[in-house]
N, C-alpha and C positions, 0 to 999 in steps of 0.2 A: 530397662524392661525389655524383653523378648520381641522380637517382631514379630506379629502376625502374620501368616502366610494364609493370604485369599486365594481359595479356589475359582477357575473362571467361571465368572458370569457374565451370562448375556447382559449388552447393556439396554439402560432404561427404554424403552419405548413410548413415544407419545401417545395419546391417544386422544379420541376428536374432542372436540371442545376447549375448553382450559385443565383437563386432567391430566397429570404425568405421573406415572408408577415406576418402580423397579425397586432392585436388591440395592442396598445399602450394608455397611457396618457401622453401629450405633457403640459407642462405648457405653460402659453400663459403669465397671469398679474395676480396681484394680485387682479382683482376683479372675471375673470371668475377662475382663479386657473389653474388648471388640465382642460384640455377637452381631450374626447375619439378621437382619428385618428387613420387613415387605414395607415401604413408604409409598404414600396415596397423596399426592399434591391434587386438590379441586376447592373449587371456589375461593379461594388465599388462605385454605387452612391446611396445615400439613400434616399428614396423621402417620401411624405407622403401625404395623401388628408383627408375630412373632412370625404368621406363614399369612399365605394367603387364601387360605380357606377360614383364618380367623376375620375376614373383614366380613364377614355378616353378622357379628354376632362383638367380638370384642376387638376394643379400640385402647390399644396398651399407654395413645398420648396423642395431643394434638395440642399445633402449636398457631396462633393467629400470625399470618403474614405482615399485616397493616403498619403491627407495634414491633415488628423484631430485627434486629439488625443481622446480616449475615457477611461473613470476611472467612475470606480462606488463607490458609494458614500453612500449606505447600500444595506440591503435584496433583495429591488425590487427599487429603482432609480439609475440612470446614466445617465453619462453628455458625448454628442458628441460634439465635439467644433475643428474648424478649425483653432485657432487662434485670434479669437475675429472678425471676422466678421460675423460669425452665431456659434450661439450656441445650443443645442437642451437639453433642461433639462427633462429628461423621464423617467416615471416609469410603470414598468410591474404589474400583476397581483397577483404575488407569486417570489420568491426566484429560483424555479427553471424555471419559466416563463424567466426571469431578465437572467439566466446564457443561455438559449437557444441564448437569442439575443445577448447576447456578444461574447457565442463560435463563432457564424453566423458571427456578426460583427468584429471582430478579424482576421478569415481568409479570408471576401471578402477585408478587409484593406490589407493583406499581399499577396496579389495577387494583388490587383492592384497598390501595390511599386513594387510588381515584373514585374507587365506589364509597370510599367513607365520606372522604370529602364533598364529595357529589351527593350525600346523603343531606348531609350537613346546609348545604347550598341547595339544595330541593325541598327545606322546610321552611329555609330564609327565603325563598323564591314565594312558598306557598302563603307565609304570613303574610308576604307584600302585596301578591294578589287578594286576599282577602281585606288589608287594609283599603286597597284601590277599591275594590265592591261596596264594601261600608259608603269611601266617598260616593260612587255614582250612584248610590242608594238616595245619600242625604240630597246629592244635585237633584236628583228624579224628584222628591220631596218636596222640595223650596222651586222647583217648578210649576208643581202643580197648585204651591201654593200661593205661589205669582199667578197664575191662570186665574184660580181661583177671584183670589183679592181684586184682582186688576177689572175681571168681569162684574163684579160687584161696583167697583168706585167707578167703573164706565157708567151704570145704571144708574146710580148716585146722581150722575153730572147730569145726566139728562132727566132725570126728575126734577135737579134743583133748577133747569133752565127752564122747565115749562112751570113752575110756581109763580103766582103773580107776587108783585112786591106787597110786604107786607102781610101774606097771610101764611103762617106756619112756617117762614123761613129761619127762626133760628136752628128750629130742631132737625131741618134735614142737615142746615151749614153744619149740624153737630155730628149727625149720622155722615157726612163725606169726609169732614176732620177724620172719623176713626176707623174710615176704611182708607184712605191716603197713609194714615200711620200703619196701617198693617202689612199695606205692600210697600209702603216702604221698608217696613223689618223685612218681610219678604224676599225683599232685594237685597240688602244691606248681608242676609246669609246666605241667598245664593251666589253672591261677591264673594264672599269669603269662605262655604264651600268650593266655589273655583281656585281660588287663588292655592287653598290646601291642596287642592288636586294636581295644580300646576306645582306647586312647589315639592311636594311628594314626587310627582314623576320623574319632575328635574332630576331630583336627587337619586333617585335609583336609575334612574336614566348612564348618570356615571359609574355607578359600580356594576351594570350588570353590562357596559363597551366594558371597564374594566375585567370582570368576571371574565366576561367573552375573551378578550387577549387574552387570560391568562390560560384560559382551554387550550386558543392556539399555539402558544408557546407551550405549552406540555405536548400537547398534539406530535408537534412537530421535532419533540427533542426525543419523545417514544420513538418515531418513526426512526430519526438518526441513530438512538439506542437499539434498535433491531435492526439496522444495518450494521452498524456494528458489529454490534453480537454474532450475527451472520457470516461477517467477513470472518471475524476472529474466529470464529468454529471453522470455518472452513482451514485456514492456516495451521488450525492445532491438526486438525484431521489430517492433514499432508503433512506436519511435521512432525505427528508424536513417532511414528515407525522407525523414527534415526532417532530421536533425542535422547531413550534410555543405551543405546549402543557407542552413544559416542563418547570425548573423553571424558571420565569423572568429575575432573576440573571444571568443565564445562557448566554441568548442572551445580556443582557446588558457587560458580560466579552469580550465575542467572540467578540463585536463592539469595545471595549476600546483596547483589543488585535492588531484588527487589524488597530488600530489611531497609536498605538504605531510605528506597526511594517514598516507605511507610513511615517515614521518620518526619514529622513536620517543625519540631521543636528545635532543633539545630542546624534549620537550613540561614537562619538568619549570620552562622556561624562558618555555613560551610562553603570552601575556598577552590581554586586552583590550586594544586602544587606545582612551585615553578618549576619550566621544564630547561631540565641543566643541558638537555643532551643535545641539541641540535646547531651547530655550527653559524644558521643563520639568525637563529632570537630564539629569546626565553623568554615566558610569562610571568607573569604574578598577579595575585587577587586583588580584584578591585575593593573599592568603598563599601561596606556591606549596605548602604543605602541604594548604591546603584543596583544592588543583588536584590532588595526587597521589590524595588519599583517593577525591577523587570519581571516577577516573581506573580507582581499581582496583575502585571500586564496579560503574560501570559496567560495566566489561569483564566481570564477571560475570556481570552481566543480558545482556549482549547474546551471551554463548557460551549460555545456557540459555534464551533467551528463544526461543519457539515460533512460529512464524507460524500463524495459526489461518483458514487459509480453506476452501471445501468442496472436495473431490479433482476432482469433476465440471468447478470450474473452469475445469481445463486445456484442458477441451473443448468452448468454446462455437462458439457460433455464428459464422461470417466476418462479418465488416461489411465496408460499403465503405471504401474508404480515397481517394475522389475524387469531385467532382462536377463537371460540364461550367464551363470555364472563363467567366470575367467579361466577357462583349461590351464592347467597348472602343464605348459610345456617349456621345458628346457631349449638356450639355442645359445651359443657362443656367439657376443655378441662383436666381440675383438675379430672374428677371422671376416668377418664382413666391412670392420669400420678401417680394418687396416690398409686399406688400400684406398683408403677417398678422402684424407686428411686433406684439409684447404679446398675441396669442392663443396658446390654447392650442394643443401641441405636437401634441395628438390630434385637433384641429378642422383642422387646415392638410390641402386635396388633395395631399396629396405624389404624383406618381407614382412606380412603382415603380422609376425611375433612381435613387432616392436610399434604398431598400431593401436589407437583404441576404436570400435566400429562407430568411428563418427568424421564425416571429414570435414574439410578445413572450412567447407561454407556455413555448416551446423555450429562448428567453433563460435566463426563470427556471430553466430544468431542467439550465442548463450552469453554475448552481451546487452542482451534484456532480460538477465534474469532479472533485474532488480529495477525494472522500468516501471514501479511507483514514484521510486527521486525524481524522473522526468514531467511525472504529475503533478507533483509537488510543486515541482519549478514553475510548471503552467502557468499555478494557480500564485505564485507569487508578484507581488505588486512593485516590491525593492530590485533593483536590479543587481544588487551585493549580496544580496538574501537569494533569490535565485541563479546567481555562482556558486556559492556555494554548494546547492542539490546537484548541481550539473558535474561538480568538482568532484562531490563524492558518489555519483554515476560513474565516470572516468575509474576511480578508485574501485567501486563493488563490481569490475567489470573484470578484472583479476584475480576475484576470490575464488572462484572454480577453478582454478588453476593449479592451485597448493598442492594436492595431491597425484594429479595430472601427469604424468609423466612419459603417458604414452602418445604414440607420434599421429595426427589425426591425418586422414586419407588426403594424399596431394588431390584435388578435383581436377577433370577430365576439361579440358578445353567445351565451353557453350553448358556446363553441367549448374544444376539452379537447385534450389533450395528455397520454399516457402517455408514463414512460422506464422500461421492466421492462428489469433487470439482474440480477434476483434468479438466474441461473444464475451468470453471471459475478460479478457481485461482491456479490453477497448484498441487494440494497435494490432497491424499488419506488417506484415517481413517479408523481403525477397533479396535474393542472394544469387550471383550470378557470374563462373568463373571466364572473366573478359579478356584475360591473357596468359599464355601457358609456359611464355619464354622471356620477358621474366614473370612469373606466376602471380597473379592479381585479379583480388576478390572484388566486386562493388555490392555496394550494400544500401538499400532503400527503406525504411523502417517508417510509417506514419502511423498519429493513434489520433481517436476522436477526443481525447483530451486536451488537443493544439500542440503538438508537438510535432517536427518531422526530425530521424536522425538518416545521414547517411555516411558514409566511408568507402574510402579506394584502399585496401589494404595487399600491398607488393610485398612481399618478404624476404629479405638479405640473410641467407643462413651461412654456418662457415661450421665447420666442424675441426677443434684444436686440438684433437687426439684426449684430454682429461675433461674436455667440455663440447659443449655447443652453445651457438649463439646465436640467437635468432632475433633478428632487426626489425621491424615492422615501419616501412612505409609509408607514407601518404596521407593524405590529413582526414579529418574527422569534422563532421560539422554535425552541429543542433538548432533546427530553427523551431523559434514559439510565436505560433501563428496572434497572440494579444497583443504582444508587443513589437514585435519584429527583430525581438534578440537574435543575433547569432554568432555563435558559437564555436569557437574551432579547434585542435587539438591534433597530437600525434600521441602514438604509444610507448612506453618505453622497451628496455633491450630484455627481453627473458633469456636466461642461462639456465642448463639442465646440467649440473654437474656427478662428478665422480661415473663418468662412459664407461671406464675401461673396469675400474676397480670399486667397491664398495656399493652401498644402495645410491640409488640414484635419487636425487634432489634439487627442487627447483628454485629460482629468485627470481625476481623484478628487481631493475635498478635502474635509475637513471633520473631524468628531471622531466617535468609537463608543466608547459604554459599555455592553460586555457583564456584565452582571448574573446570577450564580447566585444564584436566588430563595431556595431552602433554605440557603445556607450564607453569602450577606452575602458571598462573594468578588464580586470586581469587574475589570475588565479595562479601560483608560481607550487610547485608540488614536486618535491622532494621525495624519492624512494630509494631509503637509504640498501646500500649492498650488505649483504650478510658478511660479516666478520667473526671467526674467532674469538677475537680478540677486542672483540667491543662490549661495550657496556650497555648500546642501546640495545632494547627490547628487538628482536628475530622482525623482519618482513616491518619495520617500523618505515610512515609515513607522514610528513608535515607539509603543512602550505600555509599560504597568506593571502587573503582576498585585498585587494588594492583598488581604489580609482584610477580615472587617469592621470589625476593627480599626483601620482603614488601613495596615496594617502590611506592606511591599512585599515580595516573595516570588520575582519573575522580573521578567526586564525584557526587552522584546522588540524587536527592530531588521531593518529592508530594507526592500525596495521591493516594493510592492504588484506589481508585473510582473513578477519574477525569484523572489526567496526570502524566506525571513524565518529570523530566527535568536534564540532562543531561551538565556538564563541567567541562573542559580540569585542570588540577592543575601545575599552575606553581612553587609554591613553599608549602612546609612544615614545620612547625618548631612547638614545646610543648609550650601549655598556660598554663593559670591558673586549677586549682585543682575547679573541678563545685560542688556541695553540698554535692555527695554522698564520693568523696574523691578521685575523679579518673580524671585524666589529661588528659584535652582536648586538642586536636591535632588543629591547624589552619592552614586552607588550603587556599593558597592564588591563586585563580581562575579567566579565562577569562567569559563572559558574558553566561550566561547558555541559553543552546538551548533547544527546547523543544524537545523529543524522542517519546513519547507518550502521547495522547488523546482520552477518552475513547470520542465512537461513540455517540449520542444523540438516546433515546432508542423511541421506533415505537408511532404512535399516539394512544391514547387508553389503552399505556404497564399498566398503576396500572386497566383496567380489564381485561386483561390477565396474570395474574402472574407474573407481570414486564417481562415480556422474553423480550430478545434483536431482531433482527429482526434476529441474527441466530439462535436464541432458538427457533421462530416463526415455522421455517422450518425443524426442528428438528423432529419431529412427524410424518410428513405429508407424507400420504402414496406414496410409488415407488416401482413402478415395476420391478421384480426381484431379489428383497432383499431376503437373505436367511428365510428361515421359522422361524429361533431364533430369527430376528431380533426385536429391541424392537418395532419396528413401529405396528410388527402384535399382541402386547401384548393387548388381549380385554378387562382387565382390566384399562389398562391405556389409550384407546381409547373411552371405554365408560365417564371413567373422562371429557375428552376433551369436551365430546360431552354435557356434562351439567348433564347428566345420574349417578348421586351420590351415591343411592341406589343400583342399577344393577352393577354397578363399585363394589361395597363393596359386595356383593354377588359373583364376580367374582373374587376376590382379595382374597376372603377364598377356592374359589375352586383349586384356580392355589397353592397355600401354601399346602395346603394338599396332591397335586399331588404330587409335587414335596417331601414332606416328605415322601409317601408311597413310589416312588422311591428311596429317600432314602435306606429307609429298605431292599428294592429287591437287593439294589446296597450290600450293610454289608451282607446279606446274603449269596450273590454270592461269597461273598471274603473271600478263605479260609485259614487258614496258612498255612502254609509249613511243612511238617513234622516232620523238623527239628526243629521246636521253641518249646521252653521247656513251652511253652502257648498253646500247639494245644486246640482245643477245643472252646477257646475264641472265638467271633466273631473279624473279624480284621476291621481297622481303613477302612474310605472311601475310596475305590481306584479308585476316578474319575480322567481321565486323562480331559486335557484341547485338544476340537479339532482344535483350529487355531497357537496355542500358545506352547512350551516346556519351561521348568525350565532351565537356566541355569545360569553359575558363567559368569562374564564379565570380560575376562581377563583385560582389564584396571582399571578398578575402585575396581574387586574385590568384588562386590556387587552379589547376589545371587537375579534373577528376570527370569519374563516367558516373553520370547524375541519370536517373530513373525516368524514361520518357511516356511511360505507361504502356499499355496494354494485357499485360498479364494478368488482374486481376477478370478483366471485361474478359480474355480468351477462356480462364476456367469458366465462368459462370455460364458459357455457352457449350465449353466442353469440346473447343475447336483447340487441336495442338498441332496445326498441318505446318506454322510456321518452324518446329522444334528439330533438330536434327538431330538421327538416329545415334547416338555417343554409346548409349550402351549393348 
């Protein structure tokens, strides 16, 4: 059949109360197809007209929310259906159009199962009170008719006591006999109108605590369902702008993905396939019984598991989501690299044609793009379970990279870089360049989720005339303030090849062993080199979570640029000897879950420097920032701004500054009297201002650890410690 082509429409708009309106396309038959209608969500019923001058008057359908089920079906269509007496087949205008009317349609449905059912339970409520009335009717009753009685046989006794013996006493003994019988019946049902009253209240006593919980557990899984829902609309709304631009293939996985994951009948079926390729061990599917258990374990966790972020969330700040496109200038890139073969990466004049406007301390800070894994980890109670998140942190911290190819601004000796998110996503960044010969970043990252990361990142570049190589330095630590894990790591080697000739193109390769220092777990991660001539899968990554035991725990698999995927190892045992002559391990494993996916990047990213949509916002000026901060560098502002020339005139001014400072700085530094070198000029005695040197008594590692102040100096707005760099 023909595709429809929708004209734009505004999308739906809420409006106050529980009402949501807007344009729809309703399928009708296959010869008109799709036609445009006005749909009226209020009260859980859904209505719809042909324009919107028709809802005063005619109403073309309406469908009851309570009873109907609704599932979508791709991007922008979905099916409401009550069962097969209407059905409504609709499609929106966009992807996030489609999720507006489902979040809407979702909870005016769960409100009005709640107003039925609360119907339901407000007539069962109503008959119990009127049963309890009837009883304290009948108590009131056999009260008074104990009052009564008892008043009477009082009267009785004292008559029969002042009678002399013998005259008329049998006939009163007869008259107190049958007022004794009365209050005794008297009593005898006001006993057992109590007893029904107590045993009635008892008994709805437990169903309406029960009732009561079951409110707050609805209560409470609403509330989590509209966090939810919140979060995830926020995420489509930052990511729909890239996702129809990006590769075809892309969307075609993400729809197969989610056929799969709609599939419940053949999960008791569905396996690993073993993985042949990897030099150190291959998989195989476990016992489908250990698939089933884990299956219904989880699904438990994941109905009662809570999203814990702050409410304010919802309501941050706009960022930009574009920066001035990439001037399309030509520059020979051979007549500049031919003279600096075997120097260093940070000594070569590059001009800023082979830049992208972001520098190397912004770099570092766009390894949190993906600092939910680090949430994740917090909140984990395993400590093999949260290696894992940590492991595949390490991993999504290269996925920006892929495209990447441009060289980011060497930072300026004392030059800093804030990334405050603590509104949005709870954590704080600063960045601070600590040495300029050999070049070195320190990085202090805390978030109110219990996390703190930092890093000293040095860089060893070398340039091979067909490539460059670039080393990364100095170790990496993660600490979680519940349990006092920590964490430590280095980066592997990135290669930018084909300099001289061809497109240019990136890799990661090498190995990471991330290490929890208190607990002897280990994380061993594999990033295999691109080859030609290989069979594994481009940018492919494997690990294996270990005790200290060496005893394996999860086994991790993907690609450093897409996803990683993560599962549980039931058993172990030595295979065969693979080519090079080293014995592969086989791990026999339940169904692998996915841990991470990298974001889909902004619409437009290949003319802006591929940035990711946090890279976007990286640059963009804010008020406040210290004066080093890289945002105020005009060199790398004028890049931004398309301004190439003025950028490169500006980019030998700030170089020059900064070495004449240099010299002021050697000159100042004098030796000590005592050194049998007086005379000599002494080495550079720049100290770092946000940051000191120390050893880490856990790891042992020698790095410049975050000693405070910078936060406490913005919020006063005092920068008098900061030195003039630019």
């Amino acid at each position: 059949m023909k595709a429809v082509e929708m004209p734009e429409t505004k999308p739906p708009t809420p409006t106050p109360g529980d009402a949501y309106n807007g344009w729809l396309f309703k399928w009708t038959n296959y010869i008109k197809g799709y036609q445009r209608r006005w749909f009226v969500l209020s009260n859980g019923l859904l209505s719809y007209y042909r324009t919107q001058a028709e809802m005063g008057h005619t109403c073309r359908g309406t469908i009851n929310l309570a009873t109907a089920n609704i599932a979508v079906e791709d991007s922008c269509n979905f099916v409401i259906s009550n069962g097969g007496a209407q059905t409504y087949h609709l499609k929106a205008n966009s992807e996030v159009e489609r999720q507006r009317w489902i979040t809407a349609l979702e909870l005016a449905k769960a409100k009005a199962v709640h107003m039925q059912g609360g119907g339901s339970r407000y007539s069962e409520v109503q008959s119990t009170l009127r049963t309890l009335s009837g009883k304290v009717e009948d108590l009131s009753t056999c009260n008074d008719l104990i009052v009564k009685h008892g008043s009477a046989l009082q009267r009785s006794l004292s008559e029969l006591e002042g009678i002399c013996a013998g005259t008329d006493s049998g006939e009163k003994v007869k008259q107190v006999t049958e007022r004794a019988t009365m209050f005794k019946i008297a009593s005898d049902a006001m006993i057992n109108a109590c007893r029904d009253f107590l045993s009635l209240a008892q008994n709805h006593s437990k169903h309406w605590q029960k009732a009561l919980q079951v409110e707050r557990n609805q209560r409470i899984r609403l509330e989590d369902t509209l966090e939810q829902l919140a979060k995830q609309h926020n995420h489509l709304e930052r990511a729909f702008r890239g996702a129809t631009h990006n590769n075809p293939a892309i969307g075609s996985k993400g729809s197969g993905s989610l056929k799969g994951d709609a599939s419940d009948e053949d999960d008791d079926n569905e396996f690993f396939d073993a993985m042949q390729d990897p030099a150190e061990f291959i998989t195989v599917p476990a016992d489908p019984k250990y698939h089933r258990l884990a299956v219904t374990a989880t699904g438990f966790n994941l109905i009662f598991r809570f999203i814990d972020f702050p409410p304010k969330s919802l309501f941050f700040l706009k960022r930009r989501t574009r920066i001035p496109d990439k001037p399309n200038y030509y520059l020979n890139l051979w007549s500049i690299m031919k003279n600096c073969i075997g120097k260093e990466l940070s000594k070569i004049p590059v001009p800023v044609n082979f830049n992208e406007p972001l520098s190397m301390l912004q770099r570092l800070s766009e390894d949190l793009e993906y600092y939910e894994l680090l949430d994740k980890a917090a909140k984990c109670q395993n400590s093999v379970e949260q290696m894992c998140y940590v492991a595949a942190f390490t991993v999504s911290s290269y996925s920006t990279t892929v495209h990447r190819t441009g060289k980011p601004f060497n930072p300026l000796l004392g030059e800093t870089f804030e990334l405050d998110r603590l509104k949005e996503c709870g954590y704080r960044s600063l960045c601070e360049q600590v040495s300029h010969h050999p070049p070195a970043a320190a990085h202090h990252a805390f978030s109110v989720k219990g996390w703190t990361l930092q890093q000293e990142i040095t860089l060893a570049s070398k340039f091979r005339g067909k490539y460059i190589s670039v080393i990364p330095l100095g170790p990496i630590q993660c600490i979680f303030d519940k349990n006092n894990n920590q964490y430590s790591w280095k980066k592997v080697t990135t290669t930018v090849h084909n300099i001289i000739v061809g497109k240019l193109w990136l890799d990661q390769s090498g190995e990471i062993d991330v290490v929890n220092h208190r607990t002897g777990d280990r994380c061993h991660l594999k990033f295999n080199p691109y080859s030609y001539f290989s069979r594994d899968v481009p940018r492919k990554v494997t690990g294996v979570v270990t005790d200290k035991d060496g005893k394996a725990h999860y086994v991790l698999s993907g690609t450093w640029d897409e996803k990683m995927e993560f599962s549980r190892v039931i058993q172990s045992s030595k295979g065969e000897d693979d080519t090079e002559g080293k014995q592969r391990t086989v791990y026999q494993t339940l169904k692998a879950k996915e841990i991470w996916i990298k974001n889909p990047l902004p619409e437009g990213a290949e003319n802006m420097y591929y940035f990711s949509t946090l890279a976007l916002t990286l640059n963009e000026p804010e008020e406040g920032v210290a004066p080093t901060d890289s945002r105020r560098r005009p060199d790398q502002r004028l890049m931004e701004d398309g301004q190439w020339d003025e950028a490169n005139a500006e980019k030998q001014r700030l170089e020059e500054k900064q070495r004449t400072t240099r010299r002021e700085r050697e000159r100042e530094a004098v030796k000590s009297p005592s050194s049998p070198e007086e005379g000599k000029i002494a080495p550079d005695n720049y100290q770092a201002l946000w940051f000191e040197k120390l050893q880490d008594p856990v790891s042992g590692e020698t790095l410049h650890v975050y000693k405070g102040g910078y936060w406490e100096a913005k919020e006063e707005g005092n920068w008098d410690v900061c030195p003039d760099i630019f």
